[in-house]
VEXTOR-282726 format. One record per residue (C-alpha): z, x, y; residue in three letters. Coordinates in steps of 0.05 Angstrom, whole numbers, padded with zeros to 5 digits, always signed. Each point is the difference from the previous one (the first is absolute). Layout:
// VEXTOR-282726
ZXYAla
...
This chain:
// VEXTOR-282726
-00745-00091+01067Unk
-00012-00070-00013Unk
-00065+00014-00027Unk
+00028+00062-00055Unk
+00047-00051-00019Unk
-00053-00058-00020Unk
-00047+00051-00030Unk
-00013-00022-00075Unk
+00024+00043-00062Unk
+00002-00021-00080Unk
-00007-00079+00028Unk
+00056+00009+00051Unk
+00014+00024+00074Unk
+00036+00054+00006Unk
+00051-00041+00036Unk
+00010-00037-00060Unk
+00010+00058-00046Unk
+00045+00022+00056Unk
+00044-00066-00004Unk
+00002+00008-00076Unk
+00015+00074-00003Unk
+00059-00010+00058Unk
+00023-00060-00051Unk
-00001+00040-00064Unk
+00044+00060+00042Unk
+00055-00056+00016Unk
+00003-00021-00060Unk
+00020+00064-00029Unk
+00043+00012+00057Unk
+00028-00076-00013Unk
+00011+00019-00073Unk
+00040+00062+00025Unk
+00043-00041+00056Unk
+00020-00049-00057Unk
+00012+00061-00043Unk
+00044+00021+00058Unk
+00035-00066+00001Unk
+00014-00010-00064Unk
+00023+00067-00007Unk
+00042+00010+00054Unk
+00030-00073+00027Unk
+00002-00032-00066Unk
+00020+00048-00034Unk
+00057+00008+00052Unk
+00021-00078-00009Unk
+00001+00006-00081Unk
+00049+00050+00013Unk
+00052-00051+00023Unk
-00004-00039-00061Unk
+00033+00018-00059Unk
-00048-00036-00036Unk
-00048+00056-00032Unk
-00058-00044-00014Unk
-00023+00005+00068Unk
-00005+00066-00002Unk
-00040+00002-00055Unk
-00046-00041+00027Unk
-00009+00027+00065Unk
-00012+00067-00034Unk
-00052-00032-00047Unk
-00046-00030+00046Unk
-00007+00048+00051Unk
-00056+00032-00014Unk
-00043-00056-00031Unk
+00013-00042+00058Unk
-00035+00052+00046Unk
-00057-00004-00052Unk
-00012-00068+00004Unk
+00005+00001+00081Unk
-00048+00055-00002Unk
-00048-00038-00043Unk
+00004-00066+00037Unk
-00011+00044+00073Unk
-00069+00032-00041Unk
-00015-00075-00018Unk
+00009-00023+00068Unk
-00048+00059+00021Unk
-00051-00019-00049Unk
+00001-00065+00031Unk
-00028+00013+00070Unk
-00058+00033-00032Unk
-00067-00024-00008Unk
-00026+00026-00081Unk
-00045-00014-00057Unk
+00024-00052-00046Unk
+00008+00054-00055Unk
+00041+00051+00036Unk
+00047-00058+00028Unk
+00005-00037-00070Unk
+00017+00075-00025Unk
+00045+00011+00056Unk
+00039-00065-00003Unk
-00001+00000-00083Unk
+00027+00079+00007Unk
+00052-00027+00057Unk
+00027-00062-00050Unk
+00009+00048-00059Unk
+00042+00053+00047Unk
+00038-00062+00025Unk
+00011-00032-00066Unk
+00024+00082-00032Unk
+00051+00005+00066Unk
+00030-00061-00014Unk
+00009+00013-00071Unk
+00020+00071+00010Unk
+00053-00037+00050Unk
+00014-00053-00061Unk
+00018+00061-00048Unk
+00041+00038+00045Unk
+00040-00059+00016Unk
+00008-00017-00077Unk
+00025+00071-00017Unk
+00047-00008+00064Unk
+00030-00067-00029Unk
+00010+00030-00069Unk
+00039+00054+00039Unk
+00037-00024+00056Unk
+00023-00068-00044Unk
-00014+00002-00070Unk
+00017+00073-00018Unk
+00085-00014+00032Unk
-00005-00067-00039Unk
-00016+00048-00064Unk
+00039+00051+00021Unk
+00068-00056-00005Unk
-00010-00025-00063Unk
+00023+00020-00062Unk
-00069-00006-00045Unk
-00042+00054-00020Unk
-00060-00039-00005Unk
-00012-00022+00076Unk
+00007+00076+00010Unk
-00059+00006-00049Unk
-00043-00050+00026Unk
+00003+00020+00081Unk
-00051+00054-00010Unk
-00049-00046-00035Unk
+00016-00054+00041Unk
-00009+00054+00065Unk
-00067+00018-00028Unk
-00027-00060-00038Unk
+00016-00036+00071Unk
-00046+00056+00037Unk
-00058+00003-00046Unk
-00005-00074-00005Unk
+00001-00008+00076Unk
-00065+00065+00004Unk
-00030-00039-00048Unk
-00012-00065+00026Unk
-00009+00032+00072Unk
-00053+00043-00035Unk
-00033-00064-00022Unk
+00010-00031+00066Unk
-00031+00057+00041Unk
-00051+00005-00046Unk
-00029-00081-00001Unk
+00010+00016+00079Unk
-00051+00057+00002Unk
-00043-00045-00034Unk
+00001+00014-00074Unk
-00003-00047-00060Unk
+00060+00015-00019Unk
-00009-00046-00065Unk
-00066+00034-00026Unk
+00042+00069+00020Unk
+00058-00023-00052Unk
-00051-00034-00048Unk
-00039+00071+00000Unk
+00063+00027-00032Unk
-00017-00032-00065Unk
-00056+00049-00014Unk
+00043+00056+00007Unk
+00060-00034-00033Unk
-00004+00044-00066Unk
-00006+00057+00040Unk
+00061-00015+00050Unk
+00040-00022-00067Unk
-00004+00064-00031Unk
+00014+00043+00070Unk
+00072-00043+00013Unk
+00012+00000-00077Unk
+00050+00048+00024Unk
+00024-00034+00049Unk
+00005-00064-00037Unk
+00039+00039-00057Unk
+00048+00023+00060Unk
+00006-00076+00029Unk
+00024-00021-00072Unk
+00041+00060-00011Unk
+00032-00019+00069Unk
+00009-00075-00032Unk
+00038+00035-00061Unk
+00041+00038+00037Unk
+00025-00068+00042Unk
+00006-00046-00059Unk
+00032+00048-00051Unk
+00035+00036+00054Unk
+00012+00075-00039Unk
+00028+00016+00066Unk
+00020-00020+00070Unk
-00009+00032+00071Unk
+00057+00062-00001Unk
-00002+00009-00076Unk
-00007+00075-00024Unk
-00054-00001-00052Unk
-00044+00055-00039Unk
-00061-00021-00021Unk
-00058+00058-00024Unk
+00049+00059+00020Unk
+00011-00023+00068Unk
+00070-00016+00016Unk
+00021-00040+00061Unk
+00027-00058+00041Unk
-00049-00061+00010Unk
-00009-00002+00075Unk
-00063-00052-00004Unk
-00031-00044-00054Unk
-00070-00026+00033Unk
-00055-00044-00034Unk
-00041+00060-00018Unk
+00051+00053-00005Unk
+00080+00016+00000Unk
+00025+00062+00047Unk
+00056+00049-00031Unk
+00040+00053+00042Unk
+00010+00049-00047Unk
+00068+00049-00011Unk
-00040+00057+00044Unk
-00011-00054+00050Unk
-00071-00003-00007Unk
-00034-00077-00010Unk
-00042-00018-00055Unk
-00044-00047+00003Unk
-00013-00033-00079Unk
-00049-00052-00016Unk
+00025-00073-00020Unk
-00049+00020-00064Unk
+00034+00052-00024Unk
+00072-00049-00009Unk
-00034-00041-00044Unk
-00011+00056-00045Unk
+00046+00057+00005Unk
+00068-00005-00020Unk
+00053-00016+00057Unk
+00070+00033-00002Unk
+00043-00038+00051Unk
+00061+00050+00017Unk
+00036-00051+00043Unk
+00004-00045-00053Unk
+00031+00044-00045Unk
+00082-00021-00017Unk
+00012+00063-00009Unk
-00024+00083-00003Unk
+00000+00025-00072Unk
+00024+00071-00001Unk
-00010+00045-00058Unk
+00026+00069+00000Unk
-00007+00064-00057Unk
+00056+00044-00001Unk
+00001+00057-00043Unk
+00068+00038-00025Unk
-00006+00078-00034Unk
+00006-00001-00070Unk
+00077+00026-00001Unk
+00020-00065+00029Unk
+00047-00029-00060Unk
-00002-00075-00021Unk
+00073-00009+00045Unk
-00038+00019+00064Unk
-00065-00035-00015Unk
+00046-00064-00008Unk
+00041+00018+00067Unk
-00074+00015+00034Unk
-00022-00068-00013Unk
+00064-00030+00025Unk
-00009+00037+00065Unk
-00067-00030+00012Unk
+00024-00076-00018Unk
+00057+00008+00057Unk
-00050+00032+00047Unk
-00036-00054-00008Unk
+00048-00051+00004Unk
+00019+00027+00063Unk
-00063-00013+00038Unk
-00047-00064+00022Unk
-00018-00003-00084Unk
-00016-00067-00014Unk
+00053-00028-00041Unk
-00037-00052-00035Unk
-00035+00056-00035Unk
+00018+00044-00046Unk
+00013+00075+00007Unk
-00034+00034-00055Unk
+00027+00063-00020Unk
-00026+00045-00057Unk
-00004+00061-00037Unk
-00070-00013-00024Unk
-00031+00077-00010Unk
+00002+00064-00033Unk
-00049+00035+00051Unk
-00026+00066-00008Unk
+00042+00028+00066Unk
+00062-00054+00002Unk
+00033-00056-00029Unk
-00031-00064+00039Unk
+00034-00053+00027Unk
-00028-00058+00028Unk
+00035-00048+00059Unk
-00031-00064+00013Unk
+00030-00038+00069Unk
-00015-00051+00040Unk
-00004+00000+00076Unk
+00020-00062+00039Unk
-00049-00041+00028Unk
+00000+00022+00083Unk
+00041+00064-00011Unk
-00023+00062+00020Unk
-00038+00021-00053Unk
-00007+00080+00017Unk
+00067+00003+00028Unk
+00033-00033-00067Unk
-00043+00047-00044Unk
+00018+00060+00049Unk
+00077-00023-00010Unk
+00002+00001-00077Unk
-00039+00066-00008Unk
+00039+00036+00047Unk
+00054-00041-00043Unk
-00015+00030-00058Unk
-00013+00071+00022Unk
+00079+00006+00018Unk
+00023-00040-00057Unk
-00038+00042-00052Unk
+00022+00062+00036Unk
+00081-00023+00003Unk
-00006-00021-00071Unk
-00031+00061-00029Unk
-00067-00031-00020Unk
-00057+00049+00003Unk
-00065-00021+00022Unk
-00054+00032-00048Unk
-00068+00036+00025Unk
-00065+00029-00039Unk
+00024+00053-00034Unk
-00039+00049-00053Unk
+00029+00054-00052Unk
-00048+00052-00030Unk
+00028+00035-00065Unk
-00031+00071-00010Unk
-00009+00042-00054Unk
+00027+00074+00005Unk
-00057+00044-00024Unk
């Protein structure tokens, strides 16, 4: 046995790739136990606290804890073997960069974690608009800032000039310019959107026949949930060039309704017909600053037109109020003796 054990393979004794292979299976099994742990006990004590934080990052780390005790066990098994300089500098170079990426990956989950657990309730209380604006970037910006210089990291680790790698870029810069010139018009769009501020997180907007709430506004992009419920997602771009129509903001719903009377209606009941409409009106959510226009404006080809313009009180219901005066109008003009015209056609013949 002894002698099977000492025999020679690849530069090491089978008893030493023995030793590293049993070290590399506990440290996957250690990764898992710590998964266990963390999962179960810890888990069990954030429980207690009604602090949420904890939570959050007990959840968050899990799993790239388990990949960094994994690595370290491999690292550790890579250690009791005997190997050419190359494949150990490639081994060790490959072992930093995985290190260096679990840690970060551990960084980022943490980050998105704080932004949750604390920053998002401190949003959430306040009474600005803007700090509910900025979380997302701030979420994201936060996470790609933290890949990026653990990209870097890993990357000077495995043994690459990272300098020469970013000076390099300059001979493609044209090229990259022109591929993110999208992108770049999107950052700036995103930049408008922020310093003129044509809207705010919650505001209904319609912008290039798509009408809907803003649930997002990112760097590169702003998010509407539509009226069907569908979400929309709308380049920053297309804000600095496409005419914005912010509902919310409106003081109040202009309504403008044609009516039409038959042509036997007499000038007594076209008066009385508009002063039904002006106390319908007045008897609703009108907006009282505003006129109520009222006018016999048309000798159509089927009816005498009349035109009502009202206003709807900012924060009423606006399909309820219209609902109101219509059906408000149907009983009036029908108590009042006011016939509502329709298309109508006489043909004259000629006996023959």
């Amino acid at each position: 046995m002894t002698e099977f054990l000492t025999q020679s393979f690849y530069g090491n004794t089978i008893l030493q790739w023995a030793i590293a292979a049993t070290i590399a299976v506990l440290s996957v099994a250690g990764g898992r136990t710590v998964y266990w742990v963390v999962s179960g006990i810890l888990r069990k004590a954030t429980n207690q606290t009604e602090n949420e934080l904890d939570d959050f990052v007990v959840d968050t780390i899990k799993e790239p804890i388990v990949v960094i005790v994994t690595v370290l066990g491999l690292w550790l098994a890579v250690q009791t073997l005997t190997l050419p300089a190359s494949v150990g500098d490639f081994l060790w170079a490959a072992i930093q960069a995985t290190m260096v990426l679990a840690v970060t990956w551990t960084l980022s989950r943490l980050w998105v974690a704080f932004v949750a657990g604390v920053l998002k309730p401190l949003v959430e209380s306040s009474d600005s608009d803007l700090d509910d604006q900025l979380l997302p970037i701030a979420r994201r910006g936060g996470k790609s800032a933290i890949w990026i210089i653990g990209v870097i990291v890993a990357l000077n680790n495995a043994g690459y000039d990272v300098m020469a790698l970013i000076a390099g870029l300059g001979i493609g810069g044209l090229a990259l310019a022109m591929a993110a010139k999208d992108t770049v018009a999107n950052f700036f769009g995103g930049f408008t959107i922020f310093t003129d501020r044509p809207f705010a997180m919650g505001d209904r907007i319609v912008i290039s026949g798509f009408d809907g709430t803003v649930s997002e506004i990112g760097l590169r992009s702003t998010r509407l949930r539509t009226l069907a419920g569908s979400e929309v997602t709308i380049p920053n771009s297309r804000f600095a060039d496409s005419p914005v129509e912010n509902i919310s903001r409106e003081p109040h719903r202009k309504i403008v309704l044609t009516l039409g009377l038959t042509y036997d209606t007499t000038p007594t009941k076209m008066r009385r017909a508009m002063e039904v409409l002006r106390e319908i009106v007045d008897a609703q959510e009108a907006d009282t600053d505003e006129n109520v226009i009222v006018g016999f404006n048309s000798f159509g080809d089927f009816a005498l037109g009349i035109t009502l313009i009202y206003y709807i009180t900012k924060g009423a219901d606006i399909m309820g109020v219209q609902t109101a005066v219509n059906l408000d109008i149907l009983e009036r003009f029908e108590a009042e003796g006011l016939e509502m015209a329709f298309p109508t056609q006489t043909i004259h013949t000629i006996g023959g």
